[in-house]
C-alpha positions as CSV (number, residue, x, y, z in Angstrom):
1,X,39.3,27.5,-79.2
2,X,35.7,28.3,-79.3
3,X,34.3,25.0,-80.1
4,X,36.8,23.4,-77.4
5,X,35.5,26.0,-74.8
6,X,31.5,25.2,-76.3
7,X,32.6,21.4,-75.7
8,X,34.0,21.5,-72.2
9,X,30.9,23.7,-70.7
10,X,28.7,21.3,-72.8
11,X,30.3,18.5,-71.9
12,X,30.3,19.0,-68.6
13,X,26.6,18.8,-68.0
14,X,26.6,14.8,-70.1
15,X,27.0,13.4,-65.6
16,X,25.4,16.0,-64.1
17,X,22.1,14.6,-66.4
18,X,23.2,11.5,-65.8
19,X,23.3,12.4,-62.1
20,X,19.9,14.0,-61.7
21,X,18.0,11.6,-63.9
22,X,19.7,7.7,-64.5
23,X,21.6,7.8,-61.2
24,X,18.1,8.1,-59.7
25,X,16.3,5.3,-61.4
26,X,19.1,2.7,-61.1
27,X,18.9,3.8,-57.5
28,X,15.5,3.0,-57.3
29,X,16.0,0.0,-59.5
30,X,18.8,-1.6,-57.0
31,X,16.3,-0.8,-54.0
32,X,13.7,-2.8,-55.9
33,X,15.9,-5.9,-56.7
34,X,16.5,-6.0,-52.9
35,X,12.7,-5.1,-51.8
36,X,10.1,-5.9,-53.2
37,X,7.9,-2.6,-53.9
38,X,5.2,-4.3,-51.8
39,X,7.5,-5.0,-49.0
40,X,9.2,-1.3,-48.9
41,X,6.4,-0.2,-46.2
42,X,7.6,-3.4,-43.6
43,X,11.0,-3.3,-44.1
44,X,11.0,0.5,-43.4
45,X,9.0,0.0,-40.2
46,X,11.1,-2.8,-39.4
47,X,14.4,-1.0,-39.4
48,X,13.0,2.4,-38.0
49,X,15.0,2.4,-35.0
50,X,18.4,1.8,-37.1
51,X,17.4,4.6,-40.0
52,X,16.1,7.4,-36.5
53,X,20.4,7.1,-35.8
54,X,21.1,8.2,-39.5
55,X,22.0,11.8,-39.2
56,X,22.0,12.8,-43.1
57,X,18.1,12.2,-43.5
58,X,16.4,15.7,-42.3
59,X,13.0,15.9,-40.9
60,X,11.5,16.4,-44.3
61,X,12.8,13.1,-45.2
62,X,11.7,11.5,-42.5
63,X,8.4,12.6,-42.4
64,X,8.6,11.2,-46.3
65,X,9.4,7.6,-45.1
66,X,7.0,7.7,-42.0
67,X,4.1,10.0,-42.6
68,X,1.6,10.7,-40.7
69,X,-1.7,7.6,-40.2
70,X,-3.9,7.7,-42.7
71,X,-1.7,9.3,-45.6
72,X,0.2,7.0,-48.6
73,X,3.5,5.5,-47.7
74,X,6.1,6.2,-50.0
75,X,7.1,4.3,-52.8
76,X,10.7,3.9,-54.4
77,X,9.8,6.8,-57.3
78,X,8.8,9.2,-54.6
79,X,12.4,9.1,-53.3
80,X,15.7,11.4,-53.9
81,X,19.3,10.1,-54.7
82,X,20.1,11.1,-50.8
83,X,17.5,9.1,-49.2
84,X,17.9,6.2,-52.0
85,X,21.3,5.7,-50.7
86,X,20.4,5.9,-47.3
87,X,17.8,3.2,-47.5
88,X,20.4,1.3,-49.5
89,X,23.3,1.4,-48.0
90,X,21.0,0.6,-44.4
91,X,18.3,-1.7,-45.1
92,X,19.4,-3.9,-48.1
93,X,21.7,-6.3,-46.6
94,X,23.9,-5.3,-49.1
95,X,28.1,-6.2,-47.8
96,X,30.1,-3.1,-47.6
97,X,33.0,-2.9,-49.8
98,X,36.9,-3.3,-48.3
99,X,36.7,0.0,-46.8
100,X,33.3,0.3,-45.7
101,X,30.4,2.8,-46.6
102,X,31.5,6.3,-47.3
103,X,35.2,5.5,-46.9
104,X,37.7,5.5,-49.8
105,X,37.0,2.7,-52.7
106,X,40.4,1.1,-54.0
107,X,40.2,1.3,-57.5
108,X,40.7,-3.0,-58.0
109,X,37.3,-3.2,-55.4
110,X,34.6,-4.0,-58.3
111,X,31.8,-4.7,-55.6
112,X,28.4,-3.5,-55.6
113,X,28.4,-1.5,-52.6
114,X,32.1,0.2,-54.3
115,X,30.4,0.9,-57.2
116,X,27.6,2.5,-55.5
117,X,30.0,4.0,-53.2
118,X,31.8,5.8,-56.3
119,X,28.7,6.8,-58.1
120,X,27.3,8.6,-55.3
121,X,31.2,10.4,-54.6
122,X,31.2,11.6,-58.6
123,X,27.6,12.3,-58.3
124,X,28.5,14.8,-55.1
125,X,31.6,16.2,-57.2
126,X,29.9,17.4,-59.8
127,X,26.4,18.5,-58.7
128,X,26.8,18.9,-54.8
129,X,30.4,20.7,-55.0
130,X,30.8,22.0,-58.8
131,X,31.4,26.1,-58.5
132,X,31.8,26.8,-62.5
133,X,29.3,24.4,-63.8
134,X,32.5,23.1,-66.4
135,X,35.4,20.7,-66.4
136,X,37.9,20.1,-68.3
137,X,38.2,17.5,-71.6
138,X,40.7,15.4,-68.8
139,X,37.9,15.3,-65.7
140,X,35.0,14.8,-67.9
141,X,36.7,11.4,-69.5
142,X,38.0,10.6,-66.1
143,X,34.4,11.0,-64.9
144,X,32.6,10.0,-67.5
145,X,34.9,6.6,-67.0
146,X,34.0,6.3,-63.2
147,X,30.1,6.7,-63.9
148,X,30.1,4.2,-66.7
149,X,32.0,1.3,-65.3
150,X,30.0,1.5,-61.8
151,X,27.0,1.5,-64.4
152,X,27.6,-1.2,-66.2
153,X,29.1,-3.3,-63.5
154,X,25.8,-2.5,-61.1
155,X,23.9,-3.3,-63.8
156,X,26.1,-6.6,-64.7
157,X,25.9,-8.4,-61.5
158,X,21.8,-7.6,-60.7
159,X,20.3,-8.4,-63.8
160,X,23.1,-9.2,-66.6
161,X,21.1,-7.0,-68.9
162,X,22.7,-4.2,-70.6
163,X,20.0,-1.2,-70.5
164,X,21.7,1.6,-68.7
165,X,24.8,0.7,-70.5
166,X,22.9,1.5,-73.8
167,X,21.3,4.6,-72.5
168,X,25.1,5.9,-70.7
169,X,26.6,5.1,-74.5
170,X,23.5,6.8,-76.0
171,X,24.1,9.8,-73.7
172,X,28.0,10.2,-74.4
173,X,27.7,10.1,-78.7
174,X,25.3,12.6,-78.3
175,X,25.7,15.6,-79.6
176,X,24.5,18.9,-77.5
177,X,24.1,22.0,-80.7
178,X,20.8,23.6,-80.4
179,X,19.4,21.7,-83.1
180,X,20.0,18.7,-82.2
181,X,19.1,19.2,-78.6
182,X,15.9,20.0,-79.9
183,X,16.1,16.9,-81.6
184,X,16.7,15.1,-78.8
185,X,14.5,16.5,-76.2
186,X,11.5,16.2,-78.6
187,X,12.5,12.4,-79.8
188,X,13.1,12.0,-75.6
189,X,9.6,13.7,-75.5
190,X,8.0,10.8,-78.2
191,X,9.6,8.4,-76.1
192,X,8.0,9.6,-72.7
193,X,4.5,9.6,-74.1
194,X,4.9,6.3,-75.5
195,X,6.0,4.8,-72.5
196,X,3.4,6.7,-70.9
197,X,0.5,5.4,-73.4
198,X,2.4,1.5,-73.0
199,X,1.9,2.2,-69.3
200,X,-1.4,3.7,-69.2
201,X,-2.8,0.6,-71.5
202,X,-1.1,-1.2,-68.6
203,X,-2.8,-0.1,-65.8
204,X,-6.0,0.4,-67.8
205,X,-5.7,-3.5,-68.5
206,X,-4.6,-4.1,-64.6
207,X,-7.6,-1.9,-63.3
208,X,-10.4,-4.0,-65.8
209,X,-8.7,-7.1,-64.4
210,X,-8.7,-5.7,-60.6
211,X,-12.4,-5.0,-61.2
212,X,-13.0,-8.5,-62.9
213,X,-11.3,-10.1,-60.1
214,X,-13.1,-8.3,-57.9
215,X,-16.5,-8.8,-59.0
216,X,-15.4,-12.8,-59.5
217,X,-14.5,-12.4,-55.6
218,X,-17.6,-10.7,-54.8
219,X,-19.8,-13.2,-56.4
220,X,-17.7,-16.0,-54.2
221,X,-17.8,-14.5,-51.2
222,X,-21.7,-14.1,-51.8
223,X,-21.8,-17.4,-52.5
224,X,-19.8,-18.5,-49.2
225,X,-21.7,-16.1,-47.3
226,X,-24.8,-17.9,-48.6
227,X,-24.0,-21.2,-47.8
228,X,-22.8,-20.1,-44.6
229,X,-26.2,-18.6,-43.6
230,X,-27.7,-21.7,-44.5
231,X,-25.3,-24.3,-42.4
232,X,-25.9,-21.8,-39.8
233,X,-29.5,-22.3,-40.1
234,X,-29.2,-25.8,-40.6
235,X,-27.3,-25.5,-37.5
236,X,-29.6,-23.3,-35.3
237,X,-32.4,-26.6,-36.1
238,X,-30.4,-29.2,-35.2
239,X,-29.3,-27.9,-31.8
240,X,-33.0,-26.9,-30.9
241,X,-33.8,-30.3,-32.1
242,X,-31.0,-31.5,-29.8
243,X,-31.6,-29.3,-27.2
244,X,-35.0,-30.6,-26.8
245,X,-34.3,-34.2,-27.0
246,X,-31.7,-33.5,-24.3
247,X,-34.0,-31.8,-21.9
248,X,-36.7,-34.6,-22.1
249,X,-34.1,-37.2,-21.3
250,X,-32.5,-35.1,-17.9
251,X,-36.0,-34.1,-17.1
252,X,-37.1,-37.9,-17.1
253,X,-33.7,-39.2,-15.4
254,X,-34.2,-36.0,-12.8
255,X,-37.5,-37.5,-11.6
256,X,-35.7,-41.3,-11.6
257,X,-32.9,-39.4,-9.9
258,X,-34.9,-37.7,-7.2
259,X,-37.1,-41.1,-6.5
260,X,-34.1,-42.9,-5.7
261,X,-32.4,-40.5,-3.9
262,X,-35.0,-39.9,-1.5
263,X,-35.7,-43.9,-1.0
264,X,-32.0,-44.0,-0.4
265,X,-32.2,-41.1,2.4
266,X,-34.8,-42.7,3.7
267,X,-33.2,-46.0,3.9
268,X,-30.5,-44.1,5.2
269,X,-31.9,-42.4,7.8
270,X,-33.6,-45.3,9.2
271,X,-30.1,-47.5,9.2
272,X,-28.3,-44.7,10.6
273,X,-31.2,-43.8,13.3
274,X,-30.3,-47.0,14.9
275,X,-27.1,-47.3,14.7
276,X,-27.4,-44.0,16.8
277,X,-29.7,-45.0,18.8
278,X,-27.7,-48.4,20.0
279,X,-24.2,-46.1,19.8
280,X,-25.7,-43.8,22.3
281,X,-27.0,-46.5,24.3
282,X,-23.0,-48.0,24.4
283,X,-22.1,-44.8,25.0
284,X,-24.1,-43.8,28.0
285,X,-23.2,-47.4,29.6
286,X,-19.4,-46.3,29.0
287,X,-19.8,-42.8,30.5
288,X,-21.5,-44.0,33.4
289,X,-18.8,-46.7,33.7
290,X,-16.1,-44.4,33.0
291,X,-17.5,-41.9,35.6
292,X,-18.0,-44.6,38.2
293,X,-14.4,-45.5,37.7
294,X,-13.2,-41.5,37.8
295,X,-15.2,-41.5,40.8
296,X,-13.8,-44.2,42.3
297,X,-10.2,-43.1,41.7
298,X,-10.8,-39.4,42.4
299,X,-12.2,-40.5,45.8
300,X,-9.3,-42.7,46.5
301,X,-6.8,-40.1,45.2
302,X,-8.6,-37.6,47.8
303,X,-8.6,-40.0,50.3
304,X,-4.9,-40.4,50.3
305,X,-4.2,-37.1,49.8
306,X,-6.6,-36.3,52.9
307,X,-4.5,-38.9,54.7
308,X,-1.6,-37.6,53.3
309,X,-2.1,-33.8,54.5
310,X,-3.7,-34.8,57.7
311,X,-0.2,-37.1,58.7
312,X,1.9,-34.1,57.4
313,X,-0.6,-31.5,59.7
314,X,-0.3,-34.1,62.3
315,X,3.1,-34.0,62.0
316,X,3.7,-29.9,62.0
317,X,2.3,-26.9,64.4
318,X,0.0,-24.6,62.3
319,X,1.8,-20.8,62.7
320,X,-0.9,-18.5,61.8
321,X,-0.7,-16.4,65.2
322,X,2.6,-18.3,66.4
323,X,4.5,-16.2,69.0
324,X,8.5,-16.8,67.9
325,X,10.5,-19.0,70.4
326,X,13.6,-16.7,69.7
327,X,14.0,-13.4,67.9
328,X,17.8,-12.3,67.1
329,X,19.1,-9.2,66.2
330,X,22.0,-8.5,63.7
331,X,23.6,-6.0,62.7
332,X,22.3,-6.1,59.4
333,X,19.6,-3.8,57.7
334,X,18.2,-6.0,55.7
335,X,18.7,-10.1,56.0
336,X,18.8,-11.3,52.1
337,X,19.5,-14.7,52.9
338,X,20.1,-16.7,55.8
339,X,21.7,-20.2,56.5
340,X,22.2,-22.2,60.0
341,X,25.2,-23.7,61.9
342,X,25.1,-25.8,64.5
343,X,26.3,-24.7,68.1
344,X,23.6,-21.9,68.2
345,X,25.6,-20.3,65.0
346,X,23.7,-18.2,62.2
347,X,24.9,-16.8,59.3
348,X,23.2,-13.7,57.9
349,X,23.6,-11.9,54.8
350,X,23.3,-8.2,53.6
351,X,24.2,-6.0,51.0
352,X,27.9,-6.8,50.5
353,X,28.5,-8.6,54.0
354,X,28.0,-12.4,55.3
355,X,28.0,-12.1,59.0
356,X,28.2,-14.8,61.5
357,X,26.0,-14.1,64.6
358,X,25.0,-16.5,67.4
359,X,21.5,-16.7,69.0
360,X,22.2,-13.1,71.2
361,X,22.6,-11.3,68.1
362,X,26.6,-11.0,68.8
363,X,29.1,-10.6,65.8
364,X,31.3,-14.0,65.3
365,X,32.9,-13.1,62.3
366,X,32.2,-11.0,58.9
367,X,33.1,-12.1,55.4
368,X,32.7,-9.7,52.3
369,X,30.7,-10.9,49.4
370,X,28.2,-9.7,47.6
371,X,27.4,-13.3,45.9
372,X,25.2,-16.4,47.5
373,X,26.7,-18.6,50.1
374,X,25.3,-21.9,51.8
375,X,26.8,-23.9,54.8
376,X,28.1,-27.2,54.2
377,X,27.9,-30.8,55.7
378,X,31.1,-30.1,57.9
379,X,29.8,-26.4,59.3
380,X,32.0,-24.8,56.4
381,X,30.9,-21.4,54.9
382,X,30.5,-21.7,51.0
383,X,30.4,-18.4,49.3
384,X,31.0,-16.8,45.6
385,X,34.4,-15.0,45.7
386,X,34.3,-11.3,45.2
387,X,37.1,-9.9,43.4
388,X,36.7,-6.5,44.3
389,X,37.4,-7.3,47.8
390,X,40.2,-9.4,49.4
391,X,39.5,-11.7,52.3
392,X,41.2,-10.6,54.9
393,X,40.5,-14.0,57.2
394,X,42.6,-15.9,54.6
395,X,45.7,-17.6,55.8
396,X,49.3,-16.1,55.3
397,X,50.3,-19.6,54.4
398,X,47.9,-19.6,51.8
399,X,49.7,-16.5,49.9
400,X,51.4,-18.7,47.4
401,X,48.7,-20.2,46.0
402,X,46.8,-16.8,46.2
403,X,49.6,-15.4,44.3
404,X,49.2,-18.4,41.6
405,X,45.0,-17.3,41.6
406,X,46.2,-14.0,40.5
407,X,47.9,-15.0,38.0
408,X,45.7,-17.2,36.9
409,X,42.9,-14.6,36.6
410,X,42.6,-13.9,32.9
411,X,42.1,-18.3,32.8
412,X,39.3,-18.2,35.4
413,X,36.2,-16.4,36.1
414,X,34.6,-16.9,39.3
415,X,35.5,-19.0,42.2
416,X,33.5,-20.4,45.4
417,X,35.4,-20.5,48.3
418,X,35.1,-22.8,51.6
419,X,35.9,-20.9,54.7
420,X,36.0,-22.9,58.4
421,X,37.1,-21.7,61.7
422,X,40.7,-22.5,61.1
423,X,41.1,-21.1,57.5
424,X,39.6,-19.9,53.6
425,X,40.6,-22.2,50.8
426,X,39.3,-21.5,46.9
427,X,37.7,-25.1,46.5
428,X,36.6,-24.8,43.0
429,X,37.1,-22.2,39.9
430,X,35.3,-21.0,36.7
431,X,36.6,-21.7,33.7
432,X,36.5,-18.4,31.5
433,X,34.7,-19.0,28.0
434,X,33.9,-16.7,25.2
435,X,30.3,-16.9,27.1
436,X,30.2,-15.0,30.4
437,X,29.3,-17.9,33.2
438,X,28.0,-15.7,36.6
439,X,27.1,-17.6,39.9
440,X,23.8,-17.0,41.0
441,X,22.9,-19.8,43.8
442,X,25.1,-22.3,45.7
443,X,23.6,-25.4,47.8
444,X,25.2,-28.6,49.9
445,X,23.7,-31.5,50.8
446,X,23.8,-31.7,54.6
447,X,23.4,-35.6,53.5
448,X,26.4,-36.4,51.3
449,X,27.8,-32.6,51.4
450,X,27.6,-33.0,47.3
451,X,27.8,-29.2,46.3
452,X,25.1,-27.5,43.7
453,X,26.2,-24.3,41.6
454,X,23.3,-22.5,39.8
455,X,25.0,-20.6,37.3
456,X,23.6,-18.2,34.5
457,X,25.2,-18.5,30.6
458,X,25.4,-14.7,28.9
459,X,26.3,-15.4,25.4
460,X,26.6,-12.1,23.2
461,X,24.4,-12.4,19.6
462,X,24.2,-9.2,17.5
463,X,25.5,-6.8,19.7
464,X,27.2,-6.0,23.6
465,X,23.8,-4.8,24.7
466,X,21.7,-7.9,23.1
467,X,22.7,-11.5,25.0
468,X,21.3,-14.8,25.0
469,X,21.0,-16.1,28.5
470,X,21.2,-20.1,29.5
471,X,21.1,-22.0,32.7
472,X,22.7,-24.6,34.3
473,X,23.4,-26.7,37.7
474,X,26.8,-27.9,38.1
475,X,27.3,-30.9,40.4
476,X,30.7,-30.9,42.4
477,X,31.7,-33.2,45.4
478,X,32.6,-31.8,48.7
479,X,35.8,-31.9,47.7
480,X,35.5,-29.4,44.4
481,X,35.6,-32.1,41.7
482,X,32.7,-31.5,38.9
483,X,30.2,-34.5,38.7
484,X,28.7,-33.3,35.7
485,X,26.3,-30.6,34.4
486,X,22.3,-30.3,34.6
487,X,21.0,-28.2,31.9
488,X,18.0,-26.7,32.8
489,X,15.0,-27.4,30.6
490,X,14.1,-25.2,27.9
491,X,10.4,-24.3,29.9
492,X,11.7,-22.5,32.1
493,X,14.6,-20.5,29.8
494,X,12.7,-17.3,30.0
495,X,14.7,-16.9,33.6
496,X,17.0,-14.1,33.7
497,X,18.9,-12.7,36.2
498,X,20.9,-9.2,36.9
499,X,24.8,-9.4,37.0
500,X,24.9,-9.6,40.4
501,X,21.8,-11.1,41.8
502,X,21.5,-14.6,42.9
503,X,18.9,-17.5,43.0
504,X,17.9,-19.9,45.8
505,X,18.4,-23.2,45.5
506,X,17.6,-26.5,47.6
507,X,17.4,-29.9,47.0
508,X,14.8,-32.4,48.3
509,X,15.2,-35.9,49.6
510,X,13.4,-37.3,46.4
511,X,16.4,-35.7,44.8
512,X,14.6,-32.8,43.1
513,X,16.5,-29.6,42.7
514,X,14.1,-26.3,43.0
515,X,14.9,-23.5,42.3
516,X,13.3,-20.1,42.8
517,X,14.6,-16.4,42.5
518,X,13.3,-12.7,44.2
519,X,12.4,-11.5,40.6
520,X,10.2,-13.8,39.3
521,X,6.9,-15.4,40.3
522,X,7.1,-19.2,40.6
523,X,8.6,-22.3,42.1
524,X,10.5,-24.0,39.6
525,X,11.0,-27.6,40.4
526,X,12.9,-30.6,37.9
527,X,14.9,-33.9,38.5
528,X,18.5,-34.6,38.2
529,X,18.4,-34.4,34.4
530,X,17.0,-31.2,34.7
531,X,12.9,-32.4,33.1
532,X,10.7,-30.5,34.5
533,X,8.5,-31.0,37.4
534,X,6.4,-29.0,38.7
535,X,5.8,-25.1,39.0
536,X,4.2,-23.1,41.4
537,X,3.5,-19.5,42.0
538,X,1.2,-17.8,44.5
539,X,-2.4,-17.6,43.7
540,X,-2.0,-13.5,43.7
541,X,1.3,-13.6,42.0
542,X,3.0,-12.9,45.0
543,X,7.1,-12.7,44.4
544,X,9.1,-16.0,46.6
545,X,11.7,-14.6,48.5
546,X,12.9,-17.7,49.5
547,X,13.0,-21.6,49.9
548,X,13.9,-25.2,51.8
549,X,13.2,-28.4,52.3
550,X,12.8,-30.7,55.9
551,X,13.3,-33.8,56.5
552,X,10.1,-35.1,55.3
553,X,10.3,-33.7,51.3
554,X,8.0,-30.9,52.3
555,X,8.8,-27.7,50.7
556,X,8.4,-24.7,52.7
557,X,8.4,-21.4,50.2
558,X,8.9,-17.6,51.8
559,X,6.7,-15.4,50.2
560,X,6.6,-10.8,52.1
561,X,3.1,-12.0,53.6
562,X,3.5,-15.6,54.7
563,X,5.5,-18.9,54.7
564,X,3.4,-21.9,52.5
565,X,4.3,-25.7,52.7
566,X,3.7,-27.7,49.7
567,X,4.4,-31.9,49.4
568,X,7.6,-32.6,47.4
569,X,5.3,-32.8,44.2
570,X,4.6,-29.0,44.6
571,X,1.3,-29.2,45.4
572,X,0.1,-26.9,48.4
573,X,-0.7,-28.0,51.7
574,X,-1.2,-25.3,54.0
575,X,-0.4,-21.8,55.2
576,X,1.8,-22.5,58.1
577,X,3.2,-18.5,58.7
578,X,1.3,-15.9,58.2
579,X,3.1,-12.3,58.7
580,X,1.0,-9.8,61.1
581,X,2.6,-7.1,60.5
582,X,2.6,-5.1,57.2
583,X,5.2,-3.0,57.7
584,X,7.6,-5.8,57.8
585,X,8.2,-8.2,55.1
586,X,9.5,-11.8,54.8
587,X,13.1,-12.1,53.1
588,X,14.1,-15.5,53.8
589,X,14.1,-18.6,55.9
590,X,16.1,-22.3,57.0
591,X,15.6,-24.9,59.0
592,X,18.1,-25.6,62.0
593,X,19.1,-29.3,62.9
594,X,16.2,-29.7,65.4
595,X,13.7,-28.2,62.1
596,X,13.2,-25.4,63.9
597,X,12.3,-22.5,61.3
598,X,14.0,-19.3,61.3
599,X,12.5,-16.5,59.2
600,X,14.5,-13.5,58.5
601,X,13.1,-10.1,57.5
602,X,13.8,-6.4,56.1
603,X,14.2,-5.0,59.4
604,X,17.4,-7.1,60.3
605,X,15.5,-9.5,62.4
606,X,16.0,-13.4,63.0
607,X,12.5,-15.2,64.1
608,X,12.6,-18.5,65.8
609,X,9.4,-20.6,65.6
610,X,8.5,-24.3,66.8
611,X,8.1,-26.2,63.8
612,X,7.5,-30.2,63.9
613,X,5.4,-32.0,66.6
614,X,7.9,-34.5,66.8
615,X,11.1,-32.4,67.4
């Protein structure tokens, strides 16, 4: 019982030598095979990221692998068992085994990585988690088996030698009595310092042929450096020579260079002095050709545009100081718009009120509307439809169709309506659209009683509060029927007009439309396809309140101050009304059938004034 209890505490410490000393250096041998020692510093720097996430290297460790600039980096003998595995099992490219890295190895799984795997498990069992320091006969043969087969198959598939095996069989025969562990430690002793002398004459013979090598490379470089200086040299010669040579040439080509260039400028200059001198000659026969013909035109154009105002002042009694022929009063407070009937019959407009008044100033008849009207060809009142009030003039045998307008009210939008002395008919509705369509002007041809509806487009873009606004003239018969639509050029889309405001609008005898409105400054002017004409605005920016035409295709245009006339181009003519007082203010005008001018004000006043010669 003694020598079995001597043999299992002896016995015991056969792997933990193993552990501490051979398990280290085929450790560092594996990490060798699979990096080169010259490599070890790049592959760690490499795969610094991947080894920061490893948890089981501490800081000492770390700073081991990556120390500080300026020191040595490590190399494989400067490394413990934990950090050899670490580096192994990470930076190899070694495959796991079945199971993968630290997990359970099955015993038929005869891989490297399993092998390693179990070393490093025995390795922990008996130095990392042994309590006694002893085992048993049974565990030290079971361990001694794990340890040796992982050793010699390691060993097998790297190199095929058969080294460790030797030194694990060495280490298990053995025997571990003082004596002989003297023995042994002194004969491992001889060993170590003759490896140690082998190793020495090694790098003895390494550092004599480092220092030969060096000297050898010394004596090349010298020599490179040497010949270098010299084709630099050679070098520096040439280029001056070069240099030289190239400077005499550009300075001699220079001088060619500037004597021809200055015969050429010269030449140039002469050539291009008379071409000049004849161009300007052309020239100043052209202009004075050219300006004899402007002059010529310009003074026929004046001439005809002399004879031209003179037959349309011949034609017309100048109104500066005119005294009225006829002043009406209406009941109205202020006259917005104002349009004649014949028999001595005017129609007047205020606020929300069209009022028919004859020369005396005596109510005829009162329509409500707060919307443009015009007469028509037939003496028929034309007006925009209000439907906040109900026309109480309208004829009972009209209540059926009435009743159908009602119901028809989410289809239409506004209507005009044609009122006579005998009844009110709606002659023509407003198609509803996802676009709001307002009426803000109406005009009839006292020619072919052909109806004009200047109507304003509201289109809604990013919000309620932001709209687009359009324009357009719709042409109707007398009758109601559209002719078509005239879209109004895109020069004049910056119009826009309140909800319930209104426009004037006429049309000449030339078949212009004009158009004009209270809250902006100009005369607009354009043809039946809605191309612009002309524009005109008051030379101090004075507002039009309103405008017509006569029979002649003058335009006469209402300003507060005065009344101007302007030809059917919109050119001006003359002043022909200018207003004396300035406490009252034009507002609007028309002509009657005998072109007598009536001029209505802010005061509620109708003034009658002689117009043509002729009439």
């Amino acid at each position: 019982m003694q020598s079995l209890r001597y043999r299992k505490t002896s016995k015991c410490k056969y792997p933990f030598t193993f552990s501490s000393d051979r398990e280290g250096d085929l450790f560092r041998d594996i990490l060798s095979h699979y990096i080169q020692p010259a490599n070890l510093r790049t592959e760690l720097d490499k795969n610094k990221n991947k080894l920061d996430k490893v948890k089981s290297i501490n800081p000492q460790q770390k700073r081991l692998l990556y120390p500080d600039p300026g020191k040595a980096s490590p190399m494989a003998k400067d490394l413990d068992f934990s950090v050899l595995y670490v580096l192994i099992r990470n930076i190899c490219g070694i495959k796991p085994h079945k199971n993968g890295w630290g997990d359970n190895i099955e015993n038929s799984d005869n891989s490297i990585a399993a092998c390693i795997d179990r070393i490093r498990l025995q390795r922990n069992l008996i130095s990392g988690h042994s309590k006694t320091g002893s085992m048993d006969n049974a565990s030290f043969h079971s361990t001694w088996t794990v340890l040796e087969s992982s050793i010699i198959e390691i060993e097998k598939q790297l190199t095929g030698g058969n080294m460790y095996k030797r030194a694990v069989n060495a280490l298990y025969l053995c025997e571990l009595s003082p004596s002989s562990t003297k023995r042994y430690v002194e004969e491992i002793t001889r060993t170590f310092k003759s490896e140690i002398s082998k190793k020495k004459a090694r790098i003895d013979d390494f550092e004599s042929q480092l220092n030969l090598n060096t000297v050898t490379k010394k004596a090349r470089l010298d020599k490179v450096e040497d010949q270098q200086n010299s084709v630099t040299q050679e070098f520096r010669e040439r280029f001056e020579e070069f240099e030289t040579s190239i400077l005499s040439i550009l300075q001699g080509r220079d001088s060619a260079l500037k004597e021809y260039i200055k015969d050429r400028i010269n030449g140039m200059e002469q050539k291009l002095e008379g071409q000049l001198r004849a161009n300007v000659s052309a020239l100043e026969d052209n202009i004075e050709d050219s300006l004899s013909t402007v002059e010529q035109n310009l003074e026929e154009k004046f001439s005809k545009l002399e004879k031209k105002v003179k037959k349309t002042l011949d034609r017309i009694i100048l109104l500066p100081s005119a005294i009225p022929t006829l002043t009406i009063g209406t009941p109205a407070s202020k006259i917005k718009q104002i349009s004649y009937v014949k028999s001595g019959r005017l129609w007047v407009k205020s606020f929300n009120e069209i009022i028919q008044v004859d020369n005396n100033g005596n109510v005829k008849e009162i329509v409500y509307s707060s919307g443009p009207f015009c007469v028509s060809k037939d003496d028929a009142l034309l007006y925009k439809s209000d439907r906040f009030y109900e026309d109480a003039n309208e004829d009972e045998d009209e209540d059926e169709d009435e009743h159908e307008e009602h119901e028809d009210d989410d289809k239409y939008g506004d209507r005009i309506k044609k009122k006579t002395s005998r009844k009110t008919i709606t002659l023509l509705k407003l198609l509803k659209t996802e676009r709001s369509e307002d009426v803000i002007g109406i005009y009839s041809c006292p020619v072919t009683g052909h109806i004009l509806v200047l109507i304003q487009i509201s289109t809604v873009t990013e919000s309620p509060w932001q709209r687009h606004f359009s324009h357009k003239i719709t042409w109707y018969d007398k009758n109601g029927l559209k002719i078509g639509d005239i879209w109004i050029n895109d020069r004049i889309q910056g119009w826009r007009f309140l909800l319930y405001a209104y426009a004037c609008i006429t049309e000449n005898k030339n078949g212009d439309i004009i158009i004009s409105c209270n809250q902006y400054e100009t005369v607009v002017g354009m043809d039946r396809s809605g191309e612009h004409r002309f524009l005109y605005s008051h030379p101090e920016n004075l507002t039009p309140m309103d405008i017509c035409t006569d029979k002649y295709g003058h335009i006469l245009v209402a300003f507060k101050s005065c009344i101007h006339l302007l030809d059917e181009d919109g050119a001006f003519q003359t002043i022909l009304l200018e207003n004396v007082s300035s406490n009252i203010l034009f507002t609007c005008l028309c002509l009657d059938d005998k072109q007598n001018i009536y001029v209505g004000n802010d005061r509620g006043i109708v003034n009658v004034y002689k117009y043509l010669k002729d009439e």
